[in-house]
C-alpha positions in Angstrom: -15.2 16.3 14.4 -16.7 15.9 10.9 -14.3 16.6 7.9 -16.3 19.0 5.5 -16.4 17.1 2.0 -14.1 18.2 -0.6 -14.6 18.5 -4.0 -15.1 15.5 -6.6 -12.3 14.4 -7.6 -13.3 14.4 -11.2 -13.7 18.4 -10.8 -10.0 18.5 -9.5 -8.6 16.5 -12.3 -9.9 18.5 -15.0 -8.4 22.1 -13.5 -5.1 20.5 -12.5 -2.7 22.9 -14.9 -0.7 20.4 -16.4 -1.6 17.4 -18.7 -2.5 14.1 -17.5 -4.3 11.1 -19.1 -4.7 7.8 -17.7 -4.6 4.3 -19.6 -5.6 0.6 -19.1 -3.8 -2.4 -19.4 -4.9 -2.5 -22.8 -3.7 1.4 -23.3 -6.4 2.3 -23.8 -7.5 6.2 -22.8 -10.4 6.4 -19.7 -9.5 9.6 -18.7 -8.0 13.3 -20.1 -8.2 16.7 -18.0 -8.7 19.7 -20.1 -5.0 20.6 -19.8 -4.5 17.0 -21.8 -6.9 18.3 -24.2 -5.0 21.7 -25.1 -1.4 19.8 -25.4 -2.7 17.4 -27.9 -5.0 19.1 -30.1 -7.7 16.8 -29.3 -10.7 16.5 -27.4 -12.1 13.6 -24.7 -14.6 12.3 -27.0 -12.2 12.1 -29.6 -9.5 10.5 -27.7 -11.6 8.2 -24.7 -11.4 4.3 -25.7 -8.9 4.7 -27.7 -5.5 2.8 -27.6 -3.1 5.9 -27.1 -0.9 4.6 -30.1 -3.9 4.7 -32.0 -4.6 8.2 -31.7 -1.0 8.7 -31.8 0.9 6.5 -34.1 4.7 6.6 -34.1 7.1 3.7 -35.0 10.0 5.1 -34.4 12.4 4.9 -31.5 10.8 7.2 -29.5 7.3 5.4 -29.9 8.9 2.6 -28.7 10.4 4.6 -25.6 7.1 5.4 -24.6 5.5 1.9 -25.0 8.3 0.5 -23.1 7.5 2.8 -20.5 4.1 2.5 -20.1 4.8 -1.7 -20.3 7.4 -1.6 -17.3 5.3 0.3 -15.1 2.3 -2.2 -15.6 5.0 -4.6 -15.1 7.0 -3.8 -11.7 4.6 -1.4 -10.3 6.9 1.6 -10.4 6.9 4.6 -11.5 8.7 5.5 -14.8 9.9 8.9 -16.0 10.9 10.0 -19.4 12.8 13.0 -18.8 13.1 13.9 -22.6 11.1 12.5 -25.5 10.5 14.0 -28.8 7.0 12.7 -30.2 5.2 14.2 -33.0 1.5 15.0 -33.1 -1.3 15.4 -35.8 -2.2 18.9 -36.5 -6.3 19.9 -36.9 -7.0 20.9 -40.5 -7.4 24.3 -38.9 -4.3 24.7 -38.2 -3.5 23.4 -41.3 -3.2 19.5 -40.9 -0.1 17.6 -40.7 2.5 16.5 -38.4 4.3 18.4 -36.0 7.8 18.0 -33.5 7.0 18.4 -30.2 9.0 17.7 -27.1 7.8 16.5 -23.9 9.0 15.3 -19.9 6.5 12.5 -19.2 6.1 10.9 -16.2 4.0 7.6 -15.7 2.1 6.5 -12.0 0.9 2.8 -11.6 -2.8 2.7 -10.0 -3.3 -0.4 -8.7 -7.0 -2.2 -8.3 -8.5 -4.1 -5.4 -6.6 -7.2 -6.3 -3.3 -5.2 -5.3 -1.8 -5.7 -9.5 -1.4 -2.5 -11.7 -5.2 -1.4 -13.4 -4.0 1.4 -14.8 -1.5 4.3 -15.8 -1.5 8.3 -15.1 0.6 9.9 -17.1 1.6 13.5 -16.7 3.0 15.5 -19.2 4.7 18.7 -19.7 5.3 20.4 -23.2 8.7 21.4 -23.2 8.7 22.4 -26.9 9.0 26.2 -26.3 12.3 25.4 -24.5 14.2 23.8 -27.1 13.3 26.1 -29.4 15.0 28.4 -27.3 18.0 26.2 -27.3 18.2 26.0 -30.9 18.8 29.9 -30.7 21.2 30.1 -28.0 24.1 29.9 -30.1 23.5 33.7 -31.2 25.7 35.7 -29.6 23.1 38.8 -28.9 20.7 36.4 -26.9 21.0 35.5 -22.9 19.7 31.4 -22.4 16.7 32.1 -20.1 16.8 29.5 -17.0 14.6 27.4 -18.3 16.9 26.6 -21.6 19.5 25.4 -18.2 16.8 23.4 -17.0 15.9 21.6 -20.5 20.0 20.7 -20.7 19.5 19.3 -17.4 16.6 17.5 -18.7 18.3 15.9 -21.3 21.2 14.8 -19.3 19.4 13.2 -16.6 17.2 11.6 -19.6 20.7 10.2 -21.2 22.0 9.1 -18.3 18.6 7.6 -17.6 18.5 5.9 -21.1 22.5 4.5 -20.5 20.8 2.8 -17.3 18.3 1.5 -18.9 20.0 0.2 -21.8 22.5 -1.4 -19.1 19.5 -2.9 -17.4 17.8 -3.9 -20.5 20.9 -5.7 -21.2 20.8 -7.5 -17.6 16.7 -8.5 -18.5 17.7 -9.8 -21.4 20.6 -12.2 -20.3 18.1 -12.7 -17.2 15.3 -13.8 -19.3 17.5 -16.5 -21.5 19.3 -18.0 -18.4 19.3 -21.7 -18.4 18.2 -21.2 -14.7 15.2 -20.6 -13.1 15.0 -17.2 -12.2 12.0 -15.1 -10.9 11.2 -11.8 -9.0 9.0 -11.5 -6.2 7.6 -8.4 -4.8 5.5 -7.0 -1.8 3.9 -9.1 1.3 1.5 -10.2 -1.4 4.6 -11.8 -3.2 3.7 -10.1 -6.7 5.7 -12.0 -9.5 7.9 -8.9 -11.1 10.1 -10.7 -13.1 9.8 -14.5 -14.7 12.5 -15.8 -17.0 11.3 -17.8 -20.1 13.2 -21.2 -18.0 10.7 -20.8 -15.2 7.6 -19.8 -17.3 8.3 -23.2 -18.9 8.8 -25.0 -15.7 5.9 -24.0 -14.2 3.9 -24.1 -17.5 2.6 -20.5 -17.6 3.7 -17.2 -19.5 0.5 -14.6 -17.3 2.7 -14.6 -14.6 4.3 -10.6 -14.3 1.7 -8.4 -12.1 0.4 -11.1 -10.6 0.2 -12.1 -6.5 1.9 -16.1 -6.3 -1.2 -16.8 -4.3 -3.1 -16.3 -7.6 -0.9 -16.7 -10.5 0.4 -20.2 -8.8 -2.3 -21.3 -6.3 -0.9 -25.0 -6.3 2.2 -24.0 -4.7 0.0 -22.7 -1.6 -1.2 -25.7 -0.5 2.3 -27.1 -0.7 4.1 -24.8 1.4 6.4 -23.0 -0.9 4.2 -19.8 0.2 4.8 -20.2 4.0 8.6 -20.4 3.2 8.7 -17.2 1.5 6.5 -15.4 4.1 9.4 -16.8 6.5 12.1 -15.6 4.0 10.4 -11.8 4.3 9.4 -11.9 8.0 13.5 -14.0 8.8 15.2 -11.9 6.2 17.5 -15.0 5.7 17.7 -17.3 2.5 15.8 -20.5 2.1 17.2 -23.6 -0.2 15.9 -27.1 -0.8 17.8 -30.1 -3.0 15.8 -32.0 -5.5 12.5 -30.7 -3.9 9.2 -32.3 -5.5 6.4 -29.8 -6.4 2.8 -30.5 -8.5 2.4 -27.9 -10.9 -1.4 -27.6 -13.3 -0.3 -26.2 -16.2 -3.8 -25.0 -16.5 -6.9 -25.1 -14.7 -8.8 -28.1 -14.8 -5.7 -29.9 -15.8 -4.2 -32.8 -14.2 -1.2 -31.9 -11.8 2.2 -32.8 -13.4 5.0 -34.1 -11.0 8.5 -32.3 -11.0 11.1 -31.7 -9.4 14.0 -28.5 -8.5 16.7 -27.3 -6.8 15.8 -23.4 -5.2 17.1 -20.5 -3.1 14.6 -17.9 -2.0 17.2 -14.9 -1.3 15.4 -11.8 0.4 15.8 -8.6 -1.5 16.5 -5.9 0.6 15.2 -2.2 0.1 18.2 0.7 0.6 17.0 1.1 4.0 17.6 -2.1 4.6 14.0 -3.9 5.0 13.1 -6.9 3.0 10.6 -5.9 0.0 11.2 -8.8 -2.3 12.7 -12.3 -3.4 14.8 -13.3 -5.5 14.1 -16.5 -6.8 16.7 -19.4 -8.3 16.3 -22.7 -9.0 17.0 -25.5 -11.4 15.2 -27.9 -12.7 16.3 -31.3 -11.8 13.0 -33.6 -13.2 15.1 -35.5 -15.9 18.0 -35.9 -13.5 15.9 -37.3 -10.5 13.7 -39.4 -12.8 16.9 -40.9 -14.8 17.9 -42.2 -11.3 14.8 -43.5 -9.6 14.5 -45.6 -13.3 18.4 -46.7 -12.6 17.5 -47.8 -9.3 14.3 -49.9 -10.5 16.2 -50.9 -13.1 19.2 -52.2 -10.9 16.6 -53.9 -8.7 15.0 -55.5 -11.2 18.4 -56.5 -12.9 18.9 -58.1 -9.5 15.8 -59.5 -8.8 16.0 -61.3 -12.3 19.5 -62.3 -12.0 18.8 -64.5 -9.2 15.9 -65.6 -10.7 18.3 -67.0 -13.8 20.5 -68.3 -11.1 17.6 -70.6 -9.1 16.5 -71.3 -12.4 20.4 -73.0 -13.4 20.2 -74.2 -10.4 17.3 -76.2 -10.7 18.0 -77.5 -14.7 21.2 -78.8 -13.2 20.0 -80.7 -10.1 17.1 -82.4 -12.2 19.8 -82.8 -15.2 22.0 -84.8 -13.0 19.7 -86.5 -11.0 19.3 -90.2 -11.6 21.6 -90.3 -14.8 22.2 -93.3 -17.0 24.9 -91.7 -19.3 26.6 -88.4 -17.6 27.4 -87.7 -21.9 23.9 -87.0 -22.7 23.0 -85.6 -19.6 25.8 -82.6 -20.2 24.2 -81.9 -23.8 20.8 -81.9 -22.2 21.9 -79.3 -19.5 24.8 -77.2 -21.7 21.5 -76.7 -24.7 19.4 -75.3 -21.7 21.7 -72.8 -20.6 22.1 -72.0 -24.3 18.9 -71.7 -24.5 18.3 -69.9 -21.7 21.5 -67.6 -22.9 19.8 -66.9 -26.1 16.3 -65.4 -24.7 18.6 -63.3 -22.7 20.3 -61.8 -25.5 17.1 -60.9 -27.2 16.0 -59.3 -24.0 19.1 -57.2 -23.9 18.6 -55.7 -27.0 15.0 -54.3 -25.9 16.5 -53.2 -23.0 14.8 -56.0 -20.8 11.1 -54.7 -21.8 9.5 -57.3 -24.0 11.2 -60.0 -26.5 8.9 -61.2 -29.8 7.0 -64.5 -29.4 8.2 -65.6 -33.2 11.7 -64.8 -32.4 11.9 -66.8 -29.4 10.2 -70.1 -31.7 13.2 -69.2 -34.6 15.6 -69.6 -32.0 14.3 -72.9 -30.8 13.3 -74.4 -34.1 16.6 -73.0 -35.7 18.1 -76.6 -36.4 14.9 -78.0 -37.9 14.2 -79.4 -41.4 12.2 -76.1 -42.3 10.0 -78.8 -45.0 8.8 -80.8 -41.6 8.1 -77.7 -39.6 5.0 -75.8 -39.9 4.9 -72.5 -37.7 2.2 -69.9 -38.2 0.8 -67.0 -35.3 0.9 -63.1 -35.1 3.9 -61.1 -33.7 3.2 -60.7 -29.8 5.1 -59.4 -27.9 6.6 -61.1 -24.2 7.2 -59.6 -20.9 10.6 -60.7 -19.5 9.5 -63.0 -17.3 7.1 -65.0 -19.9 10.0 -65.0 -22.6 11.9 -66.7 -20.5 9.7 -69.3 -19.1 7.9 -70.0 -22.6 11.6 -70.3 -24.2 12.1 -73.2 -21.8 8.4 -74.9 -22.9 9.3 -74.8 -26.5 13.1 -75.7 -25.8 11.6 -79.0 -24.0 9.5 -79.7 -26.7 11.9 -79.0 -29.0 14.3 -81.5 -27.3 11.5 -84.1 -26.7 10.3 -84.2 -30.2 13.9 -84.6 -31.7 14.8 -87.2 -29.4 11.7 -89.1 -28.9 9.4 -87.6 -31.1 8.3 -86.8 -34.7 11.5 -85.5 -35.8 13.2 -88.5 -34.5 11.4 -90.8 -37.5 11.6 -90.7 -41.0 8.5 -88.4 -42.5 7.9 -87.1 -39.2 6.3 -83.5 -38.8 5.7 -81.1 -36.6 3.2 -78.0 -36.5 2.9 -74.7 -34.1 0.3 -72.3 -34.4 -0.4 -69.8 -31.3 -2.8 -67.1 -31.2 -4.3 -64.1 -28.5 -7.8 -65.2 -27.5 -10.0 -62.7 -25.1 -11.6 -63.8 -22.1 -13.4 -62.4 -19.3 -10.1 -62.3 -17.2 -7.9 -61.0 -19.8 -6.2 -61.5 -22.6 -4.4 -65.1 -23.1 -2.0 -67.1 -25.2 -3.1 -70.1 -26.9 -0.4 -72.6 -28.1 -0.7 -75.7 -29.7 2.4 -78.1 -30.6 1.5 -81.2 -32.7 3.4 -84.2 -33.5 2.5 -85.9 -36.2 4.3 -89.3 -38.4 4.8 -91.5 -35.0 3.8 -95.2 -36.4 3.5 -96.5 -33.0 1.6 -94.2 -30.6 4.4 -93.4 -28.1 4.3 -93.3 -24.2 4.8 -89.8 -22.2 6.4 -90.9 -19.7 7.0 -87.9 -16.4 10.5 -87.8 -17.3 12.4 -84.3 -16.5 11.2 -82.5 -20.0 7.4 -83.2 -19.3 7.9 -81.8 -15.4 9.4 -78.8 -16.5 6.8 -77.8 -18.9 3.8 -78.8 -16.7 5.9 -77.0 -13.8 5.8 -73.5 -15.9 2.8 -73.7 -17.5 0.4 -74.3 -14.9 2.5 -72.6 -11.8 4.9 -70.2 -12.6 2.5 -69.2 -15.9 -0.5 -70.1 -13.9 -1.9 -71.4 -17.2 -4.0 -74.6 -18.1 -1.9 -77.5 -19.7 -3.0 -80.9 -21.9 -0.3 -83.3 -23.1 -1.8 -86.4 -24.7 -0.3 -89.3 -26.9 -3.1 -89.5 -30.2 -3.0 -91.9 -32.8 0.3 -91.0 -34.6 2.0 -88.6 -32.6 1.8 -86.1 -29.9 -0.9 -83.0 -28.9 0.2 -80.1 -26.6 -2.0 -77.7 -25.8 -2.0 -74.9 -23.0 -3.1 -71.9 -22.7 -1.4 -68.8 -20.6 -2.7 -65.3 -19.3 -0.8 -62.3 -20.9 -2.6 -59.4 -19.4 -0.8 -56.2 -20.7 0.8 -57.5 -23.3 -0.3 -55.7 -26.9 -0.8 -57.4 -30.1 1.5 -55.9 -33.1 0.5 -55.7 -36.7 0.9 -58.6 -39.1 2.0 -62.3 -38.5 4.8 -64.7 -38.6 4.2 -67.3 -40.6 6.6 -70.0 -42.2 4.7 -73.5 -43.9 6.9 -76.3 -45.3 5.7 -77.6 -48.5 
């Protein structure tokens, strides 16, 4: 059986006897009835598309009650009543133009759109004007207080004791809202976000949050499950926690996904009947914390990992420093100024916290003990990796050792000259070196003593450069060349020419 069609529901707005309007999320008017019309002095074409603080300006508290109201229903989704509110309104000119004290019960109705979120406001409003000014004649002792002068009283104290709740709650948002935790608000199967404290709105890296479903305000967290667990929390009605969880966020669309990582509770919220309407979210976030430690851990493994590298490498200087030995004297100095050597790169290592030593410094080190007016040194800063500061510190220490025991700086007017610089090439970025020798009257002999292998064994394997080492006519040439893919050139040079 057919239901015979009712009136339109625009018809029945406009008779209903008491005032209603109804807002959008901007506040702005998009419907009056005629009763709305009569209580305000004004008419729908005056008042439709206009913000209704606009029409009706008032900064005082009262104004601000109203806002507030009008922003927590768009906010939660439920209804709000103002019991009492004194709010003034502009006269016509004819009735003689100004302001006038009126005195109203408001209460406000969330509509909500096909998304499920708030669209709008109703608010209905009665003019309770009449009755206070009743009250304020009540005192005489001739007059009876009429019923409804017992109903305004009861009015205004619900309206206090509404206005000490929500001054006590107010209180609660606002200690909510600056928690160091993360704390949000979940309402509805749709979980609609409620409440979002400024710690989460950073965390996830959005402030449009309130009003809207998860599912849309935080699509990312669909696909990673954090949706399923709290369909489970609503449907189980029990608590759901995870330590040190990992979860992509995209601050924006389009954005690249950020990796973090927190510690959360999804408590159910439980309605005074006792179902589950909500969640109550907590967390903290634990990004620095976790990333601190998985860098310790690399760090300790690398720490490790080079540690035993230093220890082969002793290993090796002393078996090839004591092999073979003519006089055990010299052979002690040759191996006690490697280690030191080798000591000193590590010390300049430490003090970058292991992530790249300075080509010059590494030369200074070396050429320290040298005649600075027979040494000529000249190349840009450029920075090492830990593993090539320590291999080219032992080149340049062999050299070093060669050239003041064999070499130029063992004769009288004897010189030496470095000069390094970054060359491209179609497989990266290298380091070109080249140590001269120059002031030798005799050309002298390389033989393949320990020195030579050392160098030839770092350059061209662990370095997996190219290497020439040739006697010229008075002295010695050493070039080789070395990849340093990664490594970045700094600004200006370090140069040092003796006269």
């Amino acid at each position: 059986m057919m239901r015979p069609p009712g009136p339109p529901f625009a018809d029945v707005f406009d008779v209903l006897p008491t005032p209603y309007m109804v807002l959008d999320r901007q506040l702005r008017y998009v419907a009056v009835n005629r009763a709305y019309e009569t209580a305000v002095l004004r008419t729908r074409d005056q008042l439709l598309g206009l913000v209704v603080f606009e029409a009706f300006p008032d900064e005082s508290e009262n104004g601000r009650r109203i806002r507030a109201s009008l922003e927590r229903v768009f906010e939660t989704g439920q209804t709000d009543t103002l019991a009492f509110i004194p709010y003034q309104i502009a006269l016509p000119e004819t009735l003689g133009g100004g302001m006038e004290q009126r005195y109203w019960t408001a209460t406000h109705t969330p509509v909500r759109g096909a998304d499920g979120t708030v669209a709008y406001v109703v608010q209905n409003t009665i003019d309770v004007t009449e009755i206070v000014r009743l009250k304020e004649t009540a005192s005489l002792p001739f007059r009876a207080v009429p019923s409804e002068l017992a109903l305004l009283r009861n009015a205004q104290d619900r309206e206090q004791a509404y206005q000490d709740q929500v001054s006590e709650s107010a209180e609660f948002r606002r200690l909510f809202l600056q928690a160091p935790g993360l704390i949000a608000i979940m309402t509805g199967p749709e979980h609609v976000v409620t409440f979002a404290n400024e710690a989460y709105q950073r965390f996830v890296g959005r402030e449009d949050l309130v009003g809207r479903p998860i599912r849309e305000a935080l699509p990312e967290l669909v696909t990673q499950g954090f949706v399923d667990l709290m369909d489970r929390v609503v449907k189980g009605g029990e608590p759901i926690a995870g330590e040190g969880i990992r979860v992509l966020l995209g601050r924006r669309p389009g954005e690249e996904m950020r990796e973090a990582y927190c510690d959360f509770t999804f408590t159910p919220i439980r309605s005074v009947e006792g179902e589950v309407n909500g969640i109550f979210v907590q967390g903290t976030d634990r990004t620095d914390s976790i990333r601190a430690r998985r860098r310790q851990r690399r760090l300790m493994d690398e720490l490790n990992h080079r540690v035993k590298n230093t220890l082969a490498t002793v290993q090796s200087l002393a078996r090839q420093s004591f092999r073979n030995i003519r006089d055990p004297e010299e052979a002690r100095y040759a191996f006690e100024a490697r280690i030191l050597a080798l000591s000193k790169t590590h010390n300049v290592l430490s003090d970058r916290q292991w992530e790249a030593a300075s080509l010059p410094v590494l030369v200074a080190q070396e050429l320290a003990e040298f005649d600075p007016e027979r040494v000529s040194v000249k190349g840009p800063d450029i920075p090492l990796n830990a593993n090539a500061a320590i291999a080219l510190t032992m080149v340049f220490h062999e050299l070093a050792a060669n050239a003041r025991r064999h070499g130029a700086y063992s004769r009288r007017g004897g010189r030496i000259g470095l000069t390094w610089a970054r060359e491209e090439s179609e497989a990266g970025p290298r380091l070109h070196v080249r140590w001269r020798e120059t002031g030798l009257a005799v050309p002298p002999v390389l033989s393949n003593g320990f020195g030579i292998r050392v160098i030839r064994r770092i350059v061209t394997g662990e370095l997996e450069g190219t290497l020439s080492l040739d006697a010229v006519a008075d002295g010695i040439m050493c070039d080789f060349t070395v990849p340093i893919a990664g490594v970045e050139d700094f600004e200006g040079s370090f140069q040092s020419t003796g006269a």
